[in-house]
N, C-alpha and C positions, 0 to 999 in steps of 0.2 A: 538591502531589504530583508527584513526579519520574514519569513514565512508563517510563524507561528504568530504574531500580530496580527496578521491579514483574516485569519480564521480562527478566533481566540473567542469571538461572538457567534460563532455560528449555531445555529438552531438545529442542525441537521446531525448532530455526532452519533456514531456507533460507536461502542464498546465489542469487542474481542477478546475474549480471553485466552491464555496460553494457550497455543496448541490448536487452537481451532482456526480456518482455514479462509481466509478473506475475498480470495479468488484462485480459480485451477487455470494453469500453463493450459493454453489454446482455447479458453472463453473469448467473447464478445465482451468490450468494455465500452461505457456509455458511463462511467464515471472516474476520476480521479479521489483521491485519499492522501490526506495529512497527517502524519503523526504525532499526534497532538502530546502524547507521552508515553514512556513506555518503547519497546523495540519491536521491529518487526524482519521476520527472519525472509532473506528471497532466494528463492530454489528455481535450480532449472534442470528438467533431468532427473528429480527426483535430488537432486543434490543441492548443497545452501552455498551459495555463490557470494552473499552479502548480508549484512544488516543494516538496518535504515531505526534512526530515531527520531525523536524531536525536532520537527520543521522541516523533515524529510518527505518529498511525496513522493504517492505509491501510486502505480497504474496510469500516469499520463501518457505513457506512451503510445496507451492503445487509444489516445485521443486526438493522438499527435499523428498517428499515420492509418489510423482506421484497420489495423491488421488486428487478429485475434492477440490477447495475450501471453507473451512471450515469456512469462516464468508465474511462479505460486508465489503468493504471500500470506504468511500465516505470523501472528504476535511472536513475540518470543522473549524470557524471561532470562 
């Protein structure tokens, strides 16, 4: 299954630019995020643990077990 097919139509997209900050390590999350294009940098600790791209999702986790979120995601170039 293609990820990025499934949300290729979707009407709800945000844009982030480098550097700017998508969600902070220990919010509340009530939504998930596809990387539609472009990279996105994940931090935990203040430190970057991974990067996520194209048909990568961000933030399910905290949909999947209802706990605050467990690391920062911000774009990254």
């Amino acid at each position: 299954m293609n990820t990025l097919n499934l949300f290729k139509n979707a009407d709800n997209v945000e844009e982030y630019s480098a550097g700017k900050t998508i969600f902070e390590e220990g919010q509340s999350g009530e939504v998930m995020y596809v990387v539609l294009e472009g990279k996105v940098e994940i931090r935990a600790h203040g430190q970057p643990i991974s990067k996520l791209g194209p048909g990568d999702l961000v933030g399910e986790m905290a949909l999947i077990d209802s706990q605050p979120r467990s690391a920062m995601r911000a774009p990254w170039r």
